[in-house]
KOLVOVEX-616211 format. One record per atom (N, C-alpha, C, O): residue in one letter; y, x, z. Coordinates in steps of 0.2 Angstrom, whole numbers, plus 5000, padded with zeros to 4 digits. Atoms other than C-alpha are relative to their C-alpha. Last residue first. Layout:
N
AYXZ ...
//
This chain:
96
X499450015002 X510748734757 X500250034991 X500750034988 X499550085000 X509048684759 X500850025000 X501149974999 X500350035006 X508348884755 X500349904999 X500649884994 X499749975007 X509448954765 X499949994995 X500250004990 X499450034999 X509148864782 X500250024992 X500649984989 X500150055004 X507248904777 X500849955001 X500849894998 X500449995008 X507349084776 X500249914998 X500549894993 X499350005005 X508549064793 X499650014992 X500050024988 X499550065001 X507148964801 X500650044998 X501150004997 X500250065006 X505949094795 X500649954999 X501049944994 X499849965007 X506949254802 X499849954995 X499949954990 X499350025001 X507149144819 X499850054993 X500450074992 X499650075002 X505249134818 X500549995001 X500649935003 X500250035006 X504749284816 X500449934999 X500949914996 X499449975004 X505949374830 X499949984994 X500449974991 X499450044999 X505149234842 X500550024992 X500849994987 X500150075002 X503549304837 X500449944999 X500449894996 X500450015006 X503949494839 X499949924997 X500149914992 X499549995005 X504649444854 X500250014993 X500749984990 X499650084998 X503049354862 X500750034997 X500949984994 X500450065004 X502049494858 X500549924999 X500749874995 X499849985008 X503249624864 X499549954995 X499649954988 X499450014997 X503149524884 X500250024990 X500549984986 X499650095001 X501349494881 X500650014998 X500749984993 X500250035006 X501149684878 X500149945000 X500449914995 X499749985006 X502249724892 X499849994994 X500249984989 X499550025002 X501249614902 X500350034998 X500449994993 X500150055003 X499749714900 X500649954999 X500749944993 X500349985007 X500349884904 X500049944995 X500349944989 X499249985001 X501149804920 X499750004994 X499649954992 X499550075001 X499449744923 X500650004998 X500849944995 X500250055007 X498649894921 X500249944999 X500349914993 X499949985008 X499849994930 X499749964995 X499949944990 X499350065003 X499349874945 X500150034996 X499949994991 X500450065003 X497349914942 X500949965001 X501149914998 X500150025007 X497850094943 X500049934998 X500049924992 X499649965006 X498750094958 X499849994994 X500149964990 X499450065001 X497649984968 X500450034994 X500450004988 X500550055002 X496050104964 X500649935000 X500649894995 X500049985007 X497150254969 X499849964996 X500049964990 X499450025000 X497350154986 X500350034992 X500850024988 X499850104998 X495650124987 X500850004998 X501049964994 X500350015008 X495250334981 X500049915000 X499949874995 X499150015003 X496250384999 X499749964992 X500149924989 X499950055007 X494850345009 X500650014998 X501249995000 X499550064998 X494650505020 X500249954994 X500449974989 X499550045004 X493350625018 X500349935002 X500149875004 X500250054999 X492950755030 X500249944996 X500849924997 X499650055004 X492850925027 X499849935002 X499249925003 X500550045005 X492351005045 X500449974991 X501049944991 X500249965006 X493451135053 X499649974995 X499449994990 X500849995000 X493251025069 X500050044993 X499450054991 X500150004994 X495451025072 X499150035001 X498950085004 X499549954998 X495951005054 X499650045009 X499350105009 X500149965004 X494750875049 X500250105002 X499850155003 X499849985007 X494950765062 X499850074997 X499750125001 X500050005007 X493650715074 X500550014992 X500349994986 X501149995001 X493550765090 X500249994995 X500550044993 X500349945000 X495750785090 X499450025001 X499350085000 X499849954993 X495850615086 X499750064998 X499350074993 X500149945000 X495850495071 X500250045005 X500850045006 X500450025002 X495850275070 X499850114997 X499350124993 X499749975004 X496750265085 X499350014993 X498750004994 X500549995004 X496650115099 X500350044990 X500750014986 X499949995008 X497850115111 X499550024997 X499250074999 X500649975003 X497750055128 X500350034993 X500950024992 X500649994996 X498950005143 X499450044997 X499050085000 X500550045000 X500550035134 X499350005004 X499250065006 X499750074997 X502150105140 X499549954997 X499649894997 X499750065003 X501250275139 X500449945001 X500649945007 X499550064995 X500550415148 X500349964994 X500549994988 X499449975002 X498850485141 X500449965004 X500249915007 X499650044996 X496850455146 X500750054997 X500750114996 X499749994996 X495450485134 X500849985003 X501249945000 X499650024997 X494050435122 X500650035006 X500250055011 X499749934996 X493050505108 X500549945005 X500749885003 X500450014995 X491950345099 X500450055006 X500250045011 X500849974998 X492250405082 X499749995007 X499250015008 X500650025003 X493450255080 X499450054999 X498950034997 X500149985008 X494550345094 X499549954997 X499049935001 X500850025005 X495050255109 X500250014995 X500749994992 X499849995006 X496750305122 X499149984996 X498750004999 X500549985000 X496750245139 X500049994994 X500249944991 X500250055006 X498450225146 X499450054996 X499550114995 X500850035001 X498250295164 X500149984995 X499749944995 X500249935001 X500150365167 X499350004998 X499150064995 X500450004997 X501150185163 X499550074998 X499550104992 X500549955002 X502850175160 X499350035004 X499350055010 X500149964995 X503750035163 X499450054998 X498850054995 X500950024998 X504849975150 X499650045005 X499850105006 X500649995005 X506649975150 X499450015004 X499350015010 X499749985006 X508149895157 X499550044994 X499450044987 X500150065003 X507649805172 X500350014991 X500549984987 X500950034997 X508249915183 X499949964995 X500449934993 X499750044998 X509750055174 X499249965005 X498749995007 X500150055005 X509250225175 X500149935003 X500149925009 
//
């Protein structure tokens, strides 16, 4: 390998779960912090465990709703334009 060309690999990096679970892997980082390990996933402890997915369901509908919404502005506002270009030709044809 070249020198000075990539990174150095360290065999201590100390890994942290947010259950609290901790241990040692090799890395180019000192630490890593993970937010699911082998102590606590689902899969691994047979436990069901719920995982926030219902926030990101919770975004999704509320942007549909907005879309939703603007679209109706958007057909309000042409409907309204459509009126009054069908006036101002009512009343171009009335003065001539």
């Amino acid at each position: 390998m070249k020198k000075k060309t990539h990174p150095n690999y360290n065999t201590k990096c100390k890994v942290t779960c947010s259950c609290g679970n901790t241990f040692e892997t090799g890395s180019t980082k000192d630490a890593i912090n993970v937010e699911i390990c082998n102590a606590c996933h689902p899969f691994f402890t047979g436990e069901k465990k719920l995982i926030d997915n219902a926030g990101r369901v919770d975004k999704f509908k509320a942007k549909m709703a907005k879309v939703k919404e603007a679209a109706k502005k958007y057909e309000e506002i042409k409907k309204a334009k459509k009126k009054r270009s069908k006036k101002a030709k009512k009343d171009e044809d009335q003065k001539a």
